[in-house]
N, C-alpha and C positions, 0 to 999 in steps of 0.2 A: 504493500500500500504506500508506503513512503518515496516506494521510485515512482509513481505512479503519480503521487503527487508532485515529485520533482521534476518529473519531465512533463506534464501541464505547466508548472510554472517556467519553464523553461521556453516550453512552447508559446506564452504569455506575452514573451517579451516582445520577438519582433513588431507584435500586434498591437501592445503599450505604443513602441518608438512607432507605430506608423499612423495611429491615432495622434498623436501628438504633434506631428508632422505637417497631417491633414491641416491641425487645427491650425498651425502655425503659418500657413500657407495661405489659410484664407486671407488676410491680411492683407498679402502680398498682390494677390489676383484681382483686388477690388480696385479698379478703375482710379477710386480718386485717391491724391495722397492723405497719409492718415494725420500727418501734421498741417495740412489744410484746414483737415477738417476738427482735430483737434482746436484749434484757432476756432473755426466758426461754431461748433459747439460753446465755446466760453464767450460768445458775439465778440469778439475780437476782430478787425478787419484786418486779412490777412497780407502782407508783401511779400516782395520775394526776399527780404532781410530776416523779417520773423518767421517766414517760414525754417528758413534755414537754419534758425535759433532752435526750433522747435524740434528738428530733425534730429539736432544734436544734441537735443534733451533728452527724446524719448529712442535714441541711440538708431536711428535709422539711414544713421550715412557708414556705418559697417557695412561691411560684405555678409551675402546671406546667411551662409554658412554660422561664421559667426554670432550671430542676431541668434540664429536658433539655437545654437548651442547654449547660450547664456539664459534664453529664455526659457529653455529647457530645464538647467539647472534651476534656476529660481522657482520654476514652476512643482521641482521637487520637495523643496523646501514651502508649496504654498505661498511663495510671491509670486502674485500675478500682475503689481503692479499697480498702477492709479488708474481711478475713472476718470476718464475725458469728459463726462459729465462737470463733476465733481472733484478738483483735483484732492479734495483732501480725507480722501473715502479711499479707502484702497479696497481692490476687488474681491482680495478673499473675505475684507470684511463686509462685505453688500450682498456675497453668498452666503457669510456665516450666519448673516441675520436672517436672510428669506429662506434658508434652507430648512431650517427645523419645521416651517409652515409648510412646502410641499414632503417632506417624509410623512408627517401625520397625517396629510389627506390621502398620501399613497397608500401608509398604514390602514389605515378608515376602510379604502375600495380596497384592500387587500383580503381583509376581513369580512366584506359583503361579498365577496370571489366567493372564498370558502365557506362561509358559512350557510349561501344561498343555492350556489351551483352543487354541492357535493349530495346534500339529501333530495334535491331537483332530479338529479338523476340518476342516482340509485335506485327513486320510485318510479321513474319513467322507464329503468330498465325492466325492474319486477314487473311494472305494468305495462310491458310493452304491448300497443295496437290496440289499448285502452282507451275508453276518452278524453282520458288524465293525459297520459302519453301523445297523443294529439294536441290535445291543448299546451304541452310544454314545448311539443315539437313549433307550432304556430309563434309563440311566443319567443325561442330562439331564432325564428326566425327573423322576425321584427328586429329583435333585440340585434343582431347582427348587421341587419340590412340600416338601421339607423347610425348616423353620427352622432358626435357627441353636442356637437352644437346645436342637433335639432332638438334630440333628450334635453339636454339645459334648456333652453326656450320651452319645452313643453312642460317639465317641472316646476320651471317657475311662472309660468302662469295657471300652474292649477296646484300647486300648494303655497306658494307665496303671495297671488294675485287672487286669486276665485275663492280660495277658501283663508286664508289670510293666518295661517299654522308655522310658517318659519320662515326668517329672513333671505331676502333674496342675494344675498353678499355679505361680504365682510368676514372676518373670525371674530364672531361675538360669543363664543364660546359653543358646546357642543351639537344645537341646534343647528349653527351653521354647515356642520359636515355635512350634515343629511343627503342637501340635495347635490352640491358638487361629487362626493363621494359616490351615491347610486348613480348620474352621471357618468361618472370615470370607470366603472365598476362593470356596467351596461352590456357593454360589447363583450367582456371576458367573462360573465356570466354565459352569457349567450354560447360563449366559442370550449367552455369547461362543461356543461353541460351537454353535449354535442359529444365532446370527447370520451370523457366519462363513457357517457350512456352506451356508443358504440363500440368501445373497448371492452366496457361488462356485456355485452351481448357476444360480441366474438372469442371473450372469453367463457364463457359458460357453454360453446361446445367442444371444449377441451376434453382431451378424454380423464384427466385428475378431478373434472366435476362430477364427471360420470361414476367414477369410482368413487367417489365421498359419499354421494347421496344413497351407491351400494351397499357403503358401510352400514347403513344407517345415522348418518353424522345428522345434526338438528340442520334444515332450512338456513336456522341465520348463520352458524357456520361455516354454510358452503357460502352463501354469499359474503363473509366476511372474508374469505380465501378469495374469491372472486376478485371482492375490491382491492385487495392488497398486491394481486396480481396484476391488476388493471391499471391501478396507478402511477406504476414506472414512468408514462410517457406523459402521462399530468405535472408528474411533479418536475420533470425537464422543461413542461411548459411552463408551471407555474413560474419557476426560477428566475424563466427569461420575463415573464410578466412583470417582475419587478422593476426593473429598469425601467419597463416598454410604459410603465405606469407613471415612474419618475419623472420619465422625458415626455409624457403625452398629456401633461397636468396642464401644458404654456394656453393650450384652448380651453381648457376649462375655468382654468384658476383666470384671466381674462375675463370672460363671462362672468362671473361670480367674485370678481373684484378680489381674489384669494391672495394675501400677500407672500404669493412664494418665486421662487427662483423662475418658474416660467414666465411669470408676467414681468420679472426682473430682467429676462433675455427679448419679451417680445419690448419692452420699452427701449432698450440697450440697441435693438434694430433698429428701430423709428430717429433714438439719438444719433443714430452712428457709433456709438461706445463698443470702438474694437474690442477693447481688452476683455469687456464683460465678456461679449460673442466668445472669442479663444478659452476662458475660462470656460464657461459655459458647454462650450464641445467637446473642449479636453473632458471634464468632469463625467458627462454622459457618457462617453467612447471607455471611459475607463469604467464607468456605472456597468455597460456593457458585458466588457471582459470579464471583470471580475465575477459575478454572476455566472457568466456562464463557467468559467472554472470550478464557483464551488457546487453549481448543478453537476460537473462532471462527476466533482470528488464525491457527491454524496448519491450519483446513479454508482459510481464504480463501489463505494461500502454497502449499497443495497446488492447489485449485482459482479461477485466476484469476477466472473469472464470478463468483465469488461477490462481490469486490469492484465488480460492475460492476450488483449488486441495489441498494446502496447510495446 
């Protein structure tokens, strides 16, 4: 198990340096200069004297190479550097602050994932071609076929608007999760239950069902073998759902006025605030990896083979 874990992390790396690269590069590729626009961000009228002040402030008359390598460094250490906004704000501190608000919403729709999708379709598998089963089947399918932006609009004028039960933005405290969190939550219900459902169905003509129920083993513990079998590829999902939930909060938490890192990047676009953006990318790309690494590590402690692909 431990080589198994070393050579993921090993294999990690290239995928770190080339996220980081990506991110770094954006910068590079955007049309306008960034000490331009750092200037016109602060209304500053820009020449070509202050520009060149600025260039050499925020170190952009180095060679590329250079540039990234130092920005690299610093970025290990969590300097990302100053908002263009705001010189006197630095960005890991503009993440540090919005970030504890998008984990908790993530947490929130994490917790609506599993608490709703898992018994959704264990009963839709028991009751398959049922009119319950039907009805879940109809309702993943909505639930998938809709965005999140339309869900949010629909929530909040029929629980914030028509019936007048919970705030439509802000974090006023626990009220508030409600509706952003079933929101964010919406689609991967939809896509867990779906999975679920047809992975207990394709496992239940296994022939080790066949044989338990020979035994005489009780009902619920062929189904509780079922599920535990079935869920291998849930929980590979689930893993990556993490991230996918971190990174997909910038439309909701927008909508719902959430004060978290998404609305911190969609405002940082509208300013121009490079630094945020690269912070912001880098953070996700590595949100990414990491996750799926420790999806790996904990499919390969569930299923020994898989350390023996390696």
């Amino acid at each position: 198990m431990r080589r198994y874990v070393l050579s993921r992390l090993l294999a990690s790396v290239p995928l770190l340096l080339g996220v980081s690269f990506l991110a770094f590069v954006l910068v590079t590729l955007i049309p306008a200069d960034p000490a331009e626009v750092a200037l016109r961000v602060n209304e500053i009228i820009p020449s070509p004297e202050l520009i060149e002040l600025q260039r050499k402030e925020l170190g952009l008359d180095k060679p590329f190479l250079e540039r990234y390598v130092s920005w690299l460094g610093n970025s290990l250490r969590l300097d990302f550097g100053n908002s263009y906004t705001n010189h006197h704000r630095t960005v890991a501190g503009e993440l540090g602050r919005c970030l504890p608000a998008t984990l908790a919403l993530a947490g929130v729709s994490l917790l609506f994932v599993v608490v709703v999708s898992l018994p959704l379709a264990v009963a839709s598998a028991m009751l398959r071609d049922s009119l319950f089963d039907r009805l879940v089947r109809a309702l993943v399918f909505f639930g998938t076929a809709m965005p999140n932006y339309w869900v949010a609009f629909l929530v909040i004028w029929l629980f914030a608007i028509h019936f007048d039960l919970l705030p439509t933005g802000g974090d006023e405290g626990w009220r508030s999760y409600l509706l952003p969190a079933f929101t964010l939550s919406m689609t991967y219900i939809s896509t867990y239950v779906r999975l679920i459902r047809n992975t207990m169905l394709a496992t239940m003509q296994e022939p080790f069902v066949l044989y338990a129920r020979a035994r005489g083993l009780p009902e619920s513990a062929v189904i509780g073998h079922v599920l535990k079998n079935s869920l291998q590829s849930s929980i590979t999902a689930l893993g990556m759902s993490v991230p996918q939930l971190v990174a997909g909060t910038f439309v909701v938490e927008n909508i719902f006025a959430w004060p978290g890192v998404g609305r911190l990047c969609v405002s940082a676009i509208f300013n121009r605030d490079y630094p945020v953006i690269q912070a912001y990318v880098l953070m996700m790309g590595v949100l990414f990896i990491v996750c799926n690494l420790l999806v790996d590590i904990v499919n390969a402690t569930i299923d020994p083979r898989r350390q023996a692909d390696m």
